[in-house]
Structure formats: C-alpha cells, structure tokens
N, C-alpha and C positions, 0 to 999 in steps of 0.2 A: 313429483316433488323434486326441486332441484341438491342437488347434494352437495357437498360444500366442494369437491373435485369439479361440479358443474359449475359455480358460482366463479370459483377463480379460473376457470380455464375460458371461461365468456371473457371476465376482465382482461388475462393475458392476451386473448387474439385480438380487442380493440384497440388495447396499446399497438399490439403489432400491423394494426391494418392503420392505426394513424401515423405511424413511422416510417410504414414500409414504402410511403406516397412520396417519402423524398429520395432524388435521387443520388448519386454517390456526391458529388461537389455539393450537394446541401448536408446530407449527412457530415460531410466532413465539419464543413462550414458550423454545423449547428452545434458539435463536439468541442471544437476548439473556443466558440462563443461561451460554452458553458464554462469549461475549465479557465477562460480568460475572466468573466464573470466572477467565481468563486475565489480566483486570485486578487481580481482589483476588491473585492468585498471585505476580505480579512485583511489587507495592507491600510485600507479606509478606516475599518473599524480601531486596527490598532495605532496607527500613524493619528486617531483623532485624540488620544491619550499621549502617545508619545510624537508631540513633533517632527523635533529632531531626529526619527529614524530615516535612514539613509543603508541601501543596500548595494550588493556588488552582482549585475545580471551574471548571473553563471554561476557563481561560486555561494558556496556555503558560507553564512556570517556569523558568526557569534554573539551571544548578546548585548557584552559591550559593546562592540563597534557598531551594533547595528542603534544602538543607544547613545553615540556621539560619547562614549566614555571610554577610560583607558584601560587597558586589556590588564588583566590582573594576571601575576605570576601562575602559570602553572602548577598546579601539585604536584610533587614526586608517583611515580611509577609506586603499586604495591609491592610489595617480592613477589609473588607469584605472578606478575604480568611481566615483570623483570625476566623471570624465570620463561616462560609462557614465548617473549617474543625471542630470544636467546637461543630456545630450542625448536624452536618453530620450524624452522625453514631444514633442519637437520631430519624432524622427522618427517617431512614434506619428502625428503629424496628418499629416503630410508620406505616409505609404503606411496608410490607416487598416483596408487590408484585406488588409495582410499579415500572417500568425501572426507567435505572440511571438517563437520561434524564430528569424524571420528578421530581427527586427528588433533581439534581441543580432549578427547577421552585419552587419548591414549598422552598427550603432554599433564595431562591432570595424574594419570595414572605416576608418571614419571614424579611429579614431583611428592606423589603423597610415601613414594618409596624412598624419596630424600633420608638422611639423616637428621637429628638437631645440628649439628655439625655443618652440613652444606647448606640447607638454610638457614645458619645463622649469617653464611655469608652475604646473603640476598640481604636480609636484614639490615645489614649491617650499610649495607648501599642506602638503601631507603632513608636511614635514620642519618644519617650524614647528610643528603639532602631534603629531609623535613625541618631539620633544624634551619638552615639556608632560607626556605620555601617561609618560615614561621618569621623570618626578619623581614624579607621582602614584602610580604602578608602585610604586617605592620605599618610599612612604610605606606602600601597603598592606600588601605584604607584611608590614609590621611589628603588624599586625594579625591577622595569623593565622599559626599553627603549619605544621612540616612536615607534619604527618601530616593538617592540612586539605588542606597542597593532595594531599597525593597522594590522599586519598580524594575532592575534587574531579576530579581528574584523570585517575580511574578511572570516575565518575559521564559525565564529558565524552564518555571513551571508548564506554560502554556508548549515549551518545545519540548518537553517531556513527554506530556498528554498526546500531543501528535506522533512522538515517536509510538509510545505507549501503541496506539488508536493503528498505525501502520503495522504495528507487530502484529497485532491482533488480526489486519484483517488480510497479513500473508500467511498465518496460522490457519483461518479460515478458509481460506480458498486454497489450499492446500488438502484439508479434509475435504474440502467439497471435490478436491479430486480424485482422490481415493474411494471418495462413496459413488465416483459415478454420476458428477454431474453434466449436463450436458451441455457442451459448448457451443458460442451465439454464433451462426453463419455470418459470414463478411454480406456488406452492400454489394450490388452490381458491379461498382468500381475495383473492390477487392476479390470481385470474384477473376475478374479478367484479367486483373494483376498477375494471381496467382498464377496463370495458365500465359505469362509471361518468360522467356528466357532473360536473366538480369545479365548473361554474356559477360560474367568477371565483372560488370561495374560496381563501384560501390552504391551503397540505398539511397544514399544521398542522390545520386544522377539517376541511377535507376529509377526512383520514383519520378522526379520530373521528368524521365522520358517517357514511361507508363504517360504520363497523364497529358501529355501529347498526343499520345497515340489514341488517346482516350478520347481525345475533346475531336480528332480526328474520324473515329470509328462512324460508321453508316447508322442512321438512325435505328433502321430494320435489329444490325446486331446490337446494340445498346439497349434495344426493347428488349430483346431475349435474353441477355444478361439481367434485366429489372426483373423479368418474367420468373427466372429461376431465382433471384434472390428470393421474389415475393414465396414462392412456394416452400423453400427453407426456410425460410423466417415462419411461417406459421405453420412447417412439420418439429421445429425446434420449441414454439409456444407450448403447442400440444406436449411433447417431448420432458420440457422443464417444467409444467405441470404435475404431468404422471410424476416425476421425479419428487417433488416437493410435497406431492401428498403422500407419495412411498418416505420420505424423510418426516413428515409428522406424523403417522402413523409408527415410526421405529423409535419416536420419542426426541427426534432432533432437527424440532423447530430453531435451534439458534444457527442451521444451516442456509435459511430458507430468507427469502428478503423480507424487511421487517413489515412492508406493506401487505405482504401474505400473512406473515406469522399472526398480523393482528385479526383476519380473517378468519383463520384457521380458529385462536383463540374463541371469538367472538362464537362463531359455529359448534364448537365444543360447551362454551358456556349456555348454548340456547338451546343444545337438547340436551342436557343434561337432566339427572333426575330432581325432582323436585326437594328430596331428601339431603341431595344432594349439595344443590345451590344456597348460595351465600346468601342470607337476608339481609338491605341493608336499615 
C-alpha cells in the first residue's frame, strides 16, 4: 500500500520528468511567458474597470496617477518617523555591522528613553504641519468626485493586499530556510553559466556572452549539461519530498506548497479514525 510520502513523491518526479524535457532557452522562454502572462492578466482585469489607467515602465505609480487623477497632498511625517529618519543614519555609523533590523530596535529604543520634553518637540513639528496638510486636504477634495475616491480606495486596497501577500511570502521562505529547505538545481543552461568566469563584466554583458557561448557549445557538451541537470532535478524531487513530509509530520504544513498541503490533508483525513472523522 502506497503511503502518502509515496503518493506525492510519484506526483513530484512527473512534474519533474515533464520539465526536465525542456531545455535551457525553453525553460527560460517558458518562465518569462508566464510572469509576462500574469502581468498582462491583472493590467486587463483591472484596466477593464478602470480605463484611464496609464502607467510609467519602470517606475513605481501611485494610485492617483495611475487613475488619471490629481496626486493628493501628502500627510505629515508621524513624530516618531521624524524622529526615526533624523537618527537613523547616526546610528548606522555608530554600530556599522549591525543589521537593519536591529538598528530600527535600537532607534526605537532611543526614542522610548525621550523625555515628554524632547518629544514634545517632534510634536510639535507634526502638528504645525497637519494643520497645513488639513487645508490642502480640503481643497483637494474639491477636485474630485465620490466615486473617484472610492475607486481609489479600492485600487489602494488591492496594493495593500499585494504588498500584505509579498510580505508574507518573504516571511515564508525565509522559515523555509531555516528549517532546511532544499534548493531547486539550475537548468543545463545555468549550470554552465555557473562554471563560467564573468572576467569583471557586469551581468548584463555577462549573461549575453554566456549565452553565446552557449548557442555555440558542441552538441556532445550540451547533452551533458541536460544529462546532469536531468539527474539533479530528480535527486532534488526526491529531496523536497523527504523535506515536506518531515515538515508535515512536525505540524508545519503552511510550509509546504498548497498543492501538497492539500494531499497531505486529504491522506490524514482518509485514515483517520472512524471516531474520529467529521460526519457530514
């Protein structure tokens, strides 16, 4: 009887033996189709709601302007951001080999040692300009309709969720490295890269000359590049299996991809005791 370690490590190696067939210039090819894909999908979806959205390649837009509407006044600085970027770069020199992490703790630390007295003075900044911020405010609004701001407001939400959805999933694979997750070998293409000297060039020229050399190389060594990928890619299957059933057995399925976790589930539900299971 197969066991549920058996059941997904079957599925993992067909993925891998239907991937492993393409080679580096498809692999890439098929990567960049997806992420182009997913990009014209959400710009479609939302651009069918909002028209007039218009963006800037490169840069970061905001939601008015990406909304053909006028950029509203800024808010004032809190005092403690005040505070925050003021000392920042002070205690940057002061410990230059501490992460950044510790050096938001230790400028928190500093201000919670304030006085009422020295933060009244931050205060006092703020409050000087919210009053300002509170007329301009006014003024704007009279510039645009209700139904801007709500479809602003709904634009705001939706890049919140993304950021929200991004945090989360460098939190996560973050843990997943700490616990020992096991990392996906490069394609054939990447493998030869790697064993590349980039000779001071920057990645930019570097990569186009790699892939030169690439489109260049003798069939013979390009097989054997394929050859070893093939063989890491499914000592790595094997690998990230063992791994994911050692993470659901320690209780931390929200590590594991949700295509497994649902397996795993499912397999837990079906031997489960009879006492035990849900009727519906």
């Amino acid at each position: 009887m197969l066991s549920c370690h058996d059941v997904i490590t079957t599925n993992n190696s067909s993925t891998a033996t239907r991937y492993s067939r393409m080679d580096g210039d498809g692999m890439a090819l098929y990567r960049v189709f997806c992420a182009q894909y997913s990009i014209a999908r959400g710009l479609l979806a939302t651009c069918s709601q909002n028209p007039c959205m218009v963006g800037t390649p490169g840069k970061a837009t905001s939601s008015p302007s990406i909304l053909c509407l006028p950029e509203p006044p800024k808010k004032p600085m809190q005092p403690f951001i005040r505070f925050a970027i003021h000392h920042q770069a002070d205690v940057r020199r002061a410990f230059p080999d501490v992460p950044r992490s510790a050096i938001k703790e230790k400028v928190m630390e500093m201000w919670n040692n304030l006085s009422n007295d020295e933060r009244q003075y931050w205060s006092k900044e703020y409050e000087k300009e919210k009053v300002d911020y509170d007329m301009r405010y006014s003024e704007y609004l009279k510039t645009v309709t209700p139904r801007d701001l709500e479809v602003m407001k709904r634009v705001k939400d939706q890049e919140a969720r993304k950021k929200a959805r991004r945090l989360q999933n460098r939190v996560r694979k973050e843990q997943q490295a700490v616990e020992g997750k096991p990392k996906a070998p490069g394609n054939a293409f990447f493998l030869f890269m790697m064993r590349q000297d980039s000779g001071g060039l920057k990645r930019k020229d570097f990569l186009f000359e790699v892939g030169k050399m690439w489109k260049c190389l003798p069939e013979e060594e390009r097989r054997a590049y394929h050859e070893e990928a093939e063989r890491l890619k499914e000592q790595y299957v094997m690998d990230l299996a063992a791994w994911e059933d050692k993470m659901a057995k320690a209780g931390r399925l929200d590590l594991i991809r949700p295509q497994q976790q649902l397996l795993y589930k499912l397999f837990e539900t079906k031997h489960q005791p009879l006492e035990h299971q849900t009727l519906e």
